[in-house]
N, C-alpha and C positions, 0 to 999 in steps of 0.2 A: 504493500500500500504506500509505505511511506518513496521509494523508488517510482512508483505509479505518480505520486502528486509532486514528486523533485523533474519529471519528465515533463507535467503540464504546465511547471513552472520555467518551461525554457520555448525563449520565441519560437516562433514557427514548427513547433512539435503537433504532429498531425498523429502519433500511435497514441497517448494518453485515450484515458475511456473519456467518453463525455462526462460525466460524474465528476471527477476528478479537474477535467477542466473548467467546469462552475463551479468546485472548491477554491482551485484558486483564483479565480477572477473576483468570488466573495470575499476572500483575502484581500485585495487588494482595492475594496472598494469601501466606500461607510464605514459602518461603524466595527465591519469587518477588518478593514484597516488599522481601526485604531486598538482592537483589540490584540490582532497579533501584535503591531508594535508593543506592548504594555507587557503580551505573555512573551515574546521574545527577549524583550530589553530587562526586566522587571518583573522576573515569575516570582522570585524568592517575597519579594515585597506584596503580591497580589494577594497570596491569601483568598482565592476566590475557589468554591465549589472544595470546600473543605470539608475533608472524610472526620466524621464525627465518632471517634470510638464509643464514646460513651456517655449521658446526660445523667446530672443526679448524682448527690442527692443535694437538693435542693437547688441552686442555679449555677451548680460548676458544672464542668464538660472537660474532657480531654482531647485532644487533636494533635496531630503531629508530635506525639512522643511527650506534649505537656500538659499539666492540671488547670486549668483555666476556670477562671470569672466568668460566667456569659453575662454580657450587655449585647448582647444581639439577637437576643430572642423578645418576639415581640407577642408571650403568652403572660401579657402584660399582670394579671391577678395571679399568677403563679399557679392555676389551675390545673395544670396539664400533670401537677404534679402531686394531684387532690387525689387519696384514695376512692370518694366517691364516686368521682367523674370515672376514674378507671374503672373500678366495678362495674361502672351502668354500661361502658361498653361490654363489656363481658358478658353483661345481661343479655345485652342487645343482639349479640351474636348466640345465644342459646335462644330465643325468642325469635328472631327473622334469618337465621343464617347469616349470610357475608355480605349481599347483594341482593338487590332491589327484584334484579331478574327483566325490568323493562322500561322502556321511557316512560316519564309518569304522565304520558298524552295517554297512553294505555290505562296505566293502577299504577296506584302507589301501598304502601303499606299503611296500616293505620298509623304508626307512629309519625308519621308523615306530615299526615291530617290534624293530628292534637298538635305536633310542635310547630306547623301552620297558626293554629289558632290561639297557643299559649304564646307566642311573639309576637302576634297583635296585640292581646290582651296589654302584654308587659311594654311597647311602644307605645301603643297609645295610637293605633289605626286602625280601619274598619277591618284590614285583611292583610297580609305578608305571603309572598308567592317564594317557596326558595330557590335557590340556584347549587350547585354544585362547589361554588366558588366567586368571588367577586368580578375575578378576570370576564370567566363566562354569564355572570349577571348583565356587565356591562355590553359583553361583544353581543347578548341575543338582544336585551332591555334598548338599548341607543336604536341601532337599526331599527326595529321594529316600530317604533314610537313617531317616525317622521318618515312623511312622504315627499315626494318632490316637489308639494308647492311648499314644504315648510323648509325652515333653519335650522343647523346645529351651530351655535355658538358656545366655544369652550374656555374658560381658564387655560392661559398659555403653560400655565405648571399645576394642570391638574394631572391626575395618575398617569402613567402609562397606559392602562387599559383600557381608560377612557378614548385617547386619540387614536389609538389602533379600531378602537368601536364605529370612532368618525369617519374613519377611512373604507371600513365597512359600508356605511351608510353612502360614501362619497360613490360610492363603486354602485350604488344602486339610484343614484342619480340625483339624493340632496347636495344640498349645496351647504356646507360650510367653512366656521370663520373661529377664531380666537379674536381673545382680548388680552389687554395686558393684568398680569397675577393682582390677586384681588384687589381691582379696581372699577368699581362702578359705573364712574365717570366715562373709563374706554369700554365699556357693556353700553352704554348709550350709546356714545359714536357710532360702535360697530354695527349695533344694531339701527340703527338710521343707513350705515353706509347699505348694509345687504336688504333694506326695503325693496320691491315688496316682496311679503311672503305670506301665507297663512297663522303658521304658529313658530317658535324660536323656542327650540329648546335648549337650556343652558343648564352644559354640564359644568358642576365645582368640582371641588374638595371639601368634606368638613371638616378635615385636619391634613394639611399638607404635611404627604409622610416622610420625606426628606427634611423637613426643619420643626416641625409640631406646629407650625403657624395656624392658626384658625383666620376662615375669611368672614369678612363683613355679611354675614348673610340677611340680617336686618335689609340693610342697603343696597344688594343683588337684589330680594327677593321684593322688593319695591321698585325696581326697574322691569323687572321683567312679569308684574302683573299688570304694568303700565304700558307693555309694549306687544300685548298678546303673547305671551312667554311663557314659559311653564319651566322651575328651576328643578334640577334634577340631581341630587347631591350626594357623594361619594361619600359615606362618613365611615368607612371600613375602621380608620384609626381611632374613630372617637368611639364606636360599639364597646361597650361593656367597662369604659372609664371616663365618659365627661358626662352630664349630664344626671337628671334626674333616678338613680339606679342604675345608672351608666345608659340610659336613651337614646345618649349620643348629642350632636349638638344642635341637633334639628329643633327641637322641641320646644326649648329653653330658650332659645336663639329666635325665634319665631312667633310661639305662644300657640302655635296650631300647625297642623301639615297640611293646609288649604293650599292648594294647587305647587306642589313639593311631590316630588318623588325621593323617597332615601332609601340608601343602598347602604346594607350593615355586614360586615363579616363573623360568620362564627369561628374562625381560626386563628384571632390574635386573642382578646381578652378572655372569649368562650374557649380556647382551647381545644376545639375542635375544630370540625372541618362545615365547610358551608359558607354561602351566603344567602340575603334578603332583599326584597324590594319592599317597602311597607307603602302603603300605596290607599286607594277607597275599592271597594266591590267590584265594583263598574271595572277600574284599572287593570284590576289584578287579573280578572275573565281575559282581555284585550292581550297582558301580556303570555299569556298561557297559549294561545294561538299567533301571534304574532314573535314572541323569541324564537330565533331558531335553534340557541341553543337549550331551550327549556324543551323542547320538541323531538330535538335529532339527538341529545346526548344522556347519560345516564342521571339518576337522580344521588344527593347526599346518600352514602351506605347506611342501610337500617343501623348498625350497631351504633354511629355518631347521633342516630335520633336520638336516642335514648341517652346519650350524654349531654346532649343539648337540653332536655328537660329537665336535667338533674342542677347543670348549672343554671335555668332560671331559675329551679327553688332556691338558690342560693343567691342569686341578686335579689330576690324578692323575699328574703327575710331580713333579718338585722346583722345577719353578719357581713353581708355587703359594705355595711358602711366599716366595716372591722376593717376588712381585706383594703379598700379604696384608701383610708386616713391610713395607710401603710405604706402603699404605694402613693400616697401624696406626700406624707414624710420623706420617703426616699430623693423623691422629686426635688425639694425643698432642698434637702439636705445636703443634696449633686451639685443644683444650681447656685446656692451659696457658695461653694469652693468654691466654681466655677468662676462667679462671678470676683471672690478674692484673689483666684488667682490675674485677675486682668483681662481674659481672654474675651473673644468674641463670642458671644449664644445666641443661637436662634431657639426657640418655644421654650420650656418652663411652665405654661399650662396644660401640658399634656408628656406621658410616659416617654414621648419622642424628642432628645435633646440634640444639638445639634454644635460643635464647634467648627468653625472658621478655620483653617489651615493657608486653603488657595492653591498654591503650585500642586501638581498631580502628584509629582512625583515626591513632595514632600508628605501630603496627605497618605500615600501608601507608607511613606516610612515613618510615618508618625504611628499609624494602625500597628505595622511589623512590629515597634521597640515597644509598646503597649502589648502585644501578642506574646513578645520575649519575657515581657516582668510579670504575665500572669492573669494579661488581662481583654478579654475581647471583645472589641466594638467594633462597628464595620467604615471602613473607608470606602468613602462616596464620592467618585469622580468625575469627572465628563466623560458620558454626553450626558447621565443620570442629574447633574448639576450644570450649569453653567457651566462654561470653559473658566479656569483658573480660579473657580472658587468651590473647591474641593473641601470636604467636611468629612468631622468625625462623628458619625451618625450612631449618637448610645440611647439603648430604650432600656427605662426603668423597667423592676417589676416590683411588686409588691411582698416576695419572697427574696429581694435583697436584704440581706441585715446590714447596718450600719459599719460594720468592719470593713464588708465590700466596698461601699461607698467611698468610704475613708480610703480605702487600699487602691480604690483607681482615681481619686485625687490627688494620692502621693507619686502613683504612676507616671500621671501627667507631668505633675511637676518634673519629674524625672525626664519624661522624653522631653522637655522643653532644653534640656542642657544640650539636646542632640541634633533636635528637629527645631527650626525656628517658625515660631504660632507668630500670628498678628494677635495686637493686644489693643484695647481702648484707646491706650495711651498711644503705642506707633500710627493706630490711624487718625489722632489728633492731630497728632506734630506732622503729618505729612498733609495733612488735611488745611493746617498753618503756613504749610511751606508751598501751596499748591496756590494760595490765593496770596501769599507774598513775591510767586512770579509773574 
């Protein structure tokens, strides 16, 4: 193989398989390009697609030979590591078997149907349609929502899977547009610019998961019932930690889910697998025949239903607020170093914390000596960020103790003798020195 693709790599070679020469042509293009350069120049530093020997007990892990801190897991309540929640899979699997057995356009199991109905109850909507996963909520939910006389206008740093959705939708003949990241102001423009249309539907974020930033959605969701729009909001990061019982930030943010679509995952806070659309009656019938991926693909495995109810009994009792003032503590506790030590943050309201690095290649070596002293969080580079503003992306959980905490502020401090961070203060003084030329 490897002689096969060093053949498609040399001009005018006509024996390679075709295979092989769309490998390399992918190499050498996008973000194709950028990736080989990074695993060629820079593998020891990537740390990416890391064989996980072991999780547990509590939030260490092992990899590469070391004992590690996990900040990169984002089963934000510590759940996945709840006896409960395991049990009830186990249950689940002696109760439904392994598998659904068919699309749930056919049947579903009854666990199905109750954790349908217990998700609404606990959000606060007439009805929640699930999905497999948020990715696949998004790529069947966007499509299917808008026809050719309407709009998709999107947040220019909303998820991934959102714009991959649009492009979906673009290939079936809507017409879409971004704005610039949570700005109102350019949701008006843009939408004045793509008039006329029927309806605009506008995809967020409820919590941008590269920095925890939350958007203005008061101020979205008042533009776009002003402009025939209908907001349709990504809150996968904020399910099961911001809001009312962890609601998310729709709720609170809003006071209603009047002409709102929100989209929740059960795989970060819930520790399981799944996601949701919460939605009214009416909605929910529409996207059941209109997703394609609700249609043509498998549904959530029976054994996670049943873990999925197990953990709302548990936000819906009072230990919820146990487990959340824990993981707020943490939070707090992170962001105060943080913030003594000088450095740059982005969020602080939410389990997703974010520092500022910038150069690429400093960002990966800031992660590495952080990896080396025992501690790991994920470096965030371009194209996932901005060009040269690269971050160290750490997610709290509510199963950190205070020692961790402590032990990857003393880290940092550490990689800073090694790796040079930007600090308040440096972008001051250049920020003085920038309007003194």
């Amino acid at each position: 193989m490897t002689a096969r693709i060093h053949a498609a790599n040399c001009a005018g070679d006509t024996t390679a398989l075709p295979i092989d020469q769309l490998a390399s042509m992918l190499r050498k293009q996008g973000l194709g390009r950028v990736f080989d350069f990074f695993t060629r120049t820079y593998a020891e530093l990537l740390l990416k697609e890391l064989n996980v020997k072991a999780l547990g007990p509590g939030r260490s892990m092992e990899a590469l030979g070391l004992r590690l801190v996990n900040f990169g897991s984002d089963s934000f309540l510590g759940l996945d590591q709840d006896p409960r929640v395991q049990e009830a899979l186990v249950r689940g699997v002696a109760t439904w078997g392994t598998h659904n057995g068919a699309s749930r356009a056919f049947a579903s199991v009854e666990a199905n149907v109750v954790a349908e109905e217990r998700l609404a109850k606990w959000l606060g909507t007439e009805a929640v349609v699930m999905y497999p996963s948020v990715t696949l909520a998004n790529h069947g939910a966007i499509p299917g929502l808008a026809g050719k006389a309407d709009v998709i206008v999107t947040d220019e740093q909303a998820h991934n899977s959102i714009h991959e959705a649009t492009k979906i939708a673009r290939g079936n003949g809507v017409r879409t547009a971004t704005f610039a990241y949570c700005d109102p102001e350019d949701l008006q423009r843009t939408l004045n610019k793509v008039r006329p249309y029927r309806f605009a539907l506008i995809a967020v974020d409820g919590v941008y998961s590269m920095t925890g930033t939350l958007p203005p959605l008061a101020e979205l969701a008042a533009v776009a019932s002003a402009n025939d729009g209908i907001l349709y909001i990504d809150d996968a990061h904020g399910t099961g930690v911001l809001g009312t019982r962890g609601r998310g930030t729709v709720l609170d943010a809003l006071g209603s889910y009047d002409n709102t679509l929100v989209v929740g995952s059960l795989s970060k806070a819930f520790s399981c697998l799944g996601a949701f659309i919460g939605c009214d009656r009416n909605m929910a019938q529409l996207l059941k025949f209109r997703s394609n991926t609700y249609i043509f693909g498998g549904p959530v495995p029976p054994p996670y239903l049943e873990a999925i109810l197990t953990v709302l009994d548990i936000l819906e009792s009072d230990e919820y607020y146990h487990l959340h003032s824990r993981l707020q503590a943490n939070v707090e506790r992170l962001v105060q170093g943080l913030n003594a030590q000088g450095l740059i943050v982005a969020g602080g309201l939410t389990p997703i914390i974010s520092i500022l690095v910038g150069d690429e290649v400093d960002t990966l070596r800031a992660g590495y000596e952080l990896f080396q002293r025992g501690y790991y969080v994920q470096s965030v580079i371009f194209p996932a960020v901005p060009y040269r503003e690269g971050v160290l992306r750490i997610q709290v959980n509510a199963n950190h103790t205070t020692e961790m905490i402590d032990g990857l502020l003393a880290a940092l401090n550490g990689t800073r003798r090694v790796v040079s961070f930007p600090t308040i203060l440096s972008m001051q003084q250049e920020s003085r020195q920038l309007k003194c030329a």
